[in-house]
N, C-alpha and C positions, 0 to 999 in steps of 0.2 A: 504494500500500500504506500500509495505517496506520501499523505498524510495533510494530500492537499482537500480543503474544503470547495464543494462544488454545488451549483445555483441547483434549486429546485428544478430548472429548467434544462439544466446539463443534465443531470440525473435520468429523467424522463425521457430525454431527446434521446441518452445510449442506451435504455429499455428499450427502445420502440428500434433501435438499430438491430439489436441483439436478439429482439424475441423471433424472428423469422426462423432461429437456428433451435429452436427450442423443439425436444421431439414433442409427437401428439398432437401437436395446436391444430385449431381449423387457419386452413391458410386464409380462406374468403373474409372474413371475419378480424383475422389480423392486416390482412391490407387495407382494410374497411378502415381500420382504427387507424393506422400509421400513416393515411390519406387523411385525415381528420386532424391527425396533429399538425399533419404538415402542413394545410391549411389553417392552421390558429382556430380548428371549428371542434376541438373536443368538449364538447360543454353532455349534459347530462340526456338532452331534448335529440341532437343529433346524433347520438351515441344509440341511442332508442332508436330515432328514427331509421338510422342504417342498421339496426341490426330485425329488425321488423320489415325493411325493403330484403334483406336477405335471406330472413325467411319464405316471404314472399314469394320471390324466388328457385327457392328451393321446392314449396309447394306445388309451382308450377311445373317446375322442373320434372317432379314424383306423379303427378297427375298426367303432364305427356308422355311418360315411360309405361306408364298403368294401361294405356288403352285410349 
């Protein structure tokens, strides 16, 4: 460890670098989120609302494979 102190904002910024390498993750869902940071748009409402369009989605997705 450096032992260097770093912004709340650095912090988050190398989460959202790093989680892509993370086993298990939904990847659709993590680029959802890491698109949100990068636009300064992660608030609570659009976090919802993108993870609700991806569902969405996804239902559609399962409904055309069904028939």
């Amino acid at each position: 460890m450096s032992g260097e102190t770093k912004s709340g904002r650095e912090v988050i910024s190398e989460f959202f670098a790093e989680i892509l390498n993370v086993e298990g993750i939904d990847e659709k869902t993590v680029k959802k989120l890491i698109s949100l940071h990068r636009e300064n748009k992660l608030t609570d409402t659009n976090i919802q609302n993108s993870m609700e369009q991806l569902l969405q989605e996804e239902l559609n997705n399962a409904e055309g494979k069904d028939g």
